[in-house]
Each structure stands twice: as C-alpha cells, then as structure tokens.
C-alpha positions as CSV (number, residue, x, y, z in Angstrom):
1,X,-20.7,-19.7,-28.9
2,X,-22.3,-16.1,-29.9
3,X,-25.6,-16.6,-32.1
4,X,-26.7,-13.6,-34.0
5,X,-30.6,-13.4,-34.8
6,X,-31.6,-11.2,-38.3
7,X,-35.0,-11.5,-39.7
8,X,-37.0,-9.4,-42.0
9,X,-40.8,-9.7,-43.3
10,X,-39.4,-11.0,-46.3
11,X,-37.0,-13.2,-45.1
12,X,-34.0,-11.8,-46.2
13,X,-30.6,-13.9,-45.1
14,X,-27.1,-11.9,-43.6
15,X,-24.2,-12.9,-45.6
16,X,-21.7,-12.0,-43.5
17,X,-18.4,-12.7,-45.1
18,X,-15.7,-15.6,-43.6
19,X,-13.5,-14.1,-40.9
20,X,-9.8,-14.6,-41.2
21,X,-8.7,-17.0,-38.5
22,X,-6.5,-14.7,-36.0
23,X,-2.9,-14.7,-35.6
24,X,-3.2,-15.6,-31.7
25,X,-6.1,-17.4,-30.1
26,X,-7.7,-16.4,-26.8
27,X,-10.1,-17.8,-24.6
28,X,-13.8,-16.2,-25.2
29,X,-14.7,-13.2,-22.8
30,X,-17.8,-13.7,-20.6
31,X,-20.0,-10.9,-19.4
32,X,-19.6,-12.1,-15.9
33,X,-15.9,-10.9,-15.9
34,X,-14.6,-14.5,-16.0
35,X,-13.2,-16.2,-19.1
36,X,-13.9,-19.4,-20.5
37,X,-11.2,-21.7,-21.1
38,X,-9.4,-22.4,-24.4
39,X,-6.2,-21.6,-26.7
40,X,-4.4,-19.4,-24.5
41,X,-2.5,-16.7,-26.4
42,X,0.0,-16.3,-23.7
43,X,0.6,-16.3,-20.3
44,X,-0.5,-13.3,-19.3
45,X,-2.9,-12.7,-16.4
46,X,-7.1,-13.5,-17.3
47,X,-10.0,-11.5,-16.3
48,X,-10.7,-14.2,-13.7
49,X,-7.3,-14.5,-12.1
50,X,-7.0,-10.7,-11.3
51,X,-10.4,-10.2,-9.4
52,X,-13.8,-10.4,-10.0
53,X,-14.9,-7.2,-12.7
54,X,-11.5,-4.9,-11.4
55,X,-10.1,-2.3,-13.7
56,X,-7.0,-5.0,-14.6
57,X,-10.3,-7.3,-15.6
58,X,-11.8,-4.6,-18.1
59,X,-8.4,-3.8,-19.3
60,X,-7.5,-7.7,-20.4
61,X,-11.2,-8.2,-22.1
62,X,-10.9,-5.0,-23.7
63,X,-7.9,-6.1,-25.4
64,X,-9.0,-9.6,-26.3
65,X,-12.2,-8.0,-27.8
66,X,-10.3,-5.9,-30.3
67,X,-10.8,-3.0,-28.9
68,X,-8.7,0.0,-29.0
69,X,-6.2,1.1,-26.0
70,X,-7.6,3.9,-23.8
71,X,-11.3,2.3,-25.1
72,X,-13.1,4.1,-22.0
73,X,-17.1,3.6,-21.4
74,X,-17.1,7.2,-19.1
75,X,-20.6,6.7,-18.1
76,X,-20.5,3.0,-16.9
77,X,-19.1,1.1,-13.4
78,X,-15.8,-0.8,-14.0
79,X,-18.7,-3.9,-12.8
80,X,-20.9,-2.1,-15.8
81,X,-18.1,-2.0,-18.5
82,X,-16.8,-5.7,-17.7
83,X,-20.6,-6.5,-18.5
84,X,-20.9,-4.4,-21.7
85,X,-17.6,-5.5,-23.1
86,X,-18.7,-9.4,-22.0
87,X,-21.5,-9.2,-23.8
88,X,-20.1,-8.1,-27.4
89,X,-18.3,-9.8,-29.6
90,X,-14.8,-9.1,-31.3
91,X,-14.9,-6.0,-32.8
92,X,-14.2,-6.9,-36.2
93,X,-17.1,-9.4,-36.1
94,X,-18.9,-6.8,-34.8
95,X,-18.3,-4.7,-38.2
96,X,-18.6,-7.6,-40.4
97,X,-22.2,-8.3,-39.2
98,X,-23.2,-4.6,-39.0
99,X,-22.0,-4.5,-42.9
100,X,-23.9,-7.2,-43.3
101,X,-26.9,-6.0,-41.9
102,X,-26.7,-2.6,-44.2
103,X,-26.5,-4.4,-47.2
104,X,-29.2,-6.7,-46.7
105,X,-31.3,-3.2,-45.4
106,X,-29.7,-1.5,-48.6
107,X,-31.0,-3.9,-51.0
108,X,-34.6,-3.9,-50.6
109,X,-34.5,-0.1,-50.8
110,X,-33.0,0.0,-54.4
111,X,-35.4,-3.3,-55.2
C-alpha cells in the first residue's frame, strides 16, 4: 500500500479523483528490485526472477509503472534506477495527485 501525506496550515484536503481500475493487473513494484505478489498480468518474467536490480529488472518495473519505453534515468546506476522507479508510484497516479496538489495550492491563491 503507498500512503501519500498533504498538509497545509490551514488544513486544506487533496481530492484526488477515483482512478479507473486497469485493464490488466500486476503485482506492486518494490524499491528493492523485487515484486510483491498478486494478480499477475501474464506470464512474463518479474523483476525478481531475472536478477537482483539487472537492466531486464528496470526494464519490467518501468513498464508496470506506466512508464514510457526508452524511459532512461542517464545519471543513475541500473541498482539506482530500480530504486527510483521502486519508490514511485504508477504514473498516472502520479499525475492525478500532482493535479491534485495544484489545485488545492491554486485555490488559496485566488481565495
């Protein structure tokens, strides 16, 4: 389970809209470059059957996080990517809380 923390000095709430259930199901991505068990959306290979944070490792979470192919972080380690990627969340949960976030931030400035 991911938990998302939001506060303000005046208490201000996130609304952050119902996500669509997805078409497929996958098991959560961990920042340790393991996956946790669940609803398997196929067959394929998991992180945590190919190696410990390995290329093939990145390249599986990156896909089950939404993210888009040839999503490169040019900077990290594969070990440092695995991590990064681990510790998000699907990307378009990702952009539904960060819309959230502005328009919470966007309504005390026009109050």
């Amino acid at each position: 389970m991911r938990r998302i923390s939001f506060g303000t000095h005046d208490g201000r709430r996130l609304f952050v809209p119902e996500m669509p259930e997805p078409e497929e199901w996958a098991p959560t991505v961990c920042a340790s470059g393991g996956i946790k068990p669940g609803v398997h959306r196929s067959r394929t290979p998991k992180a945590n059957e190919m190696g410990y944070k390995t290329r093939a490792a990145f390249e599986e979470m990156r896909r089950s996080q939404g993210l888009p192919d040839g999503f490169e972080l040019p900077s990290f380690t594969v070990a440092g990517a695995v991590k990064a990627v681990g510790n998000g969340v699907l990307l378009p949960l990702g952009r539904a809380v960060a819309r959230a976030v502005r328009q919470a931030m966007e309504a005390v400035e026009v109050s």
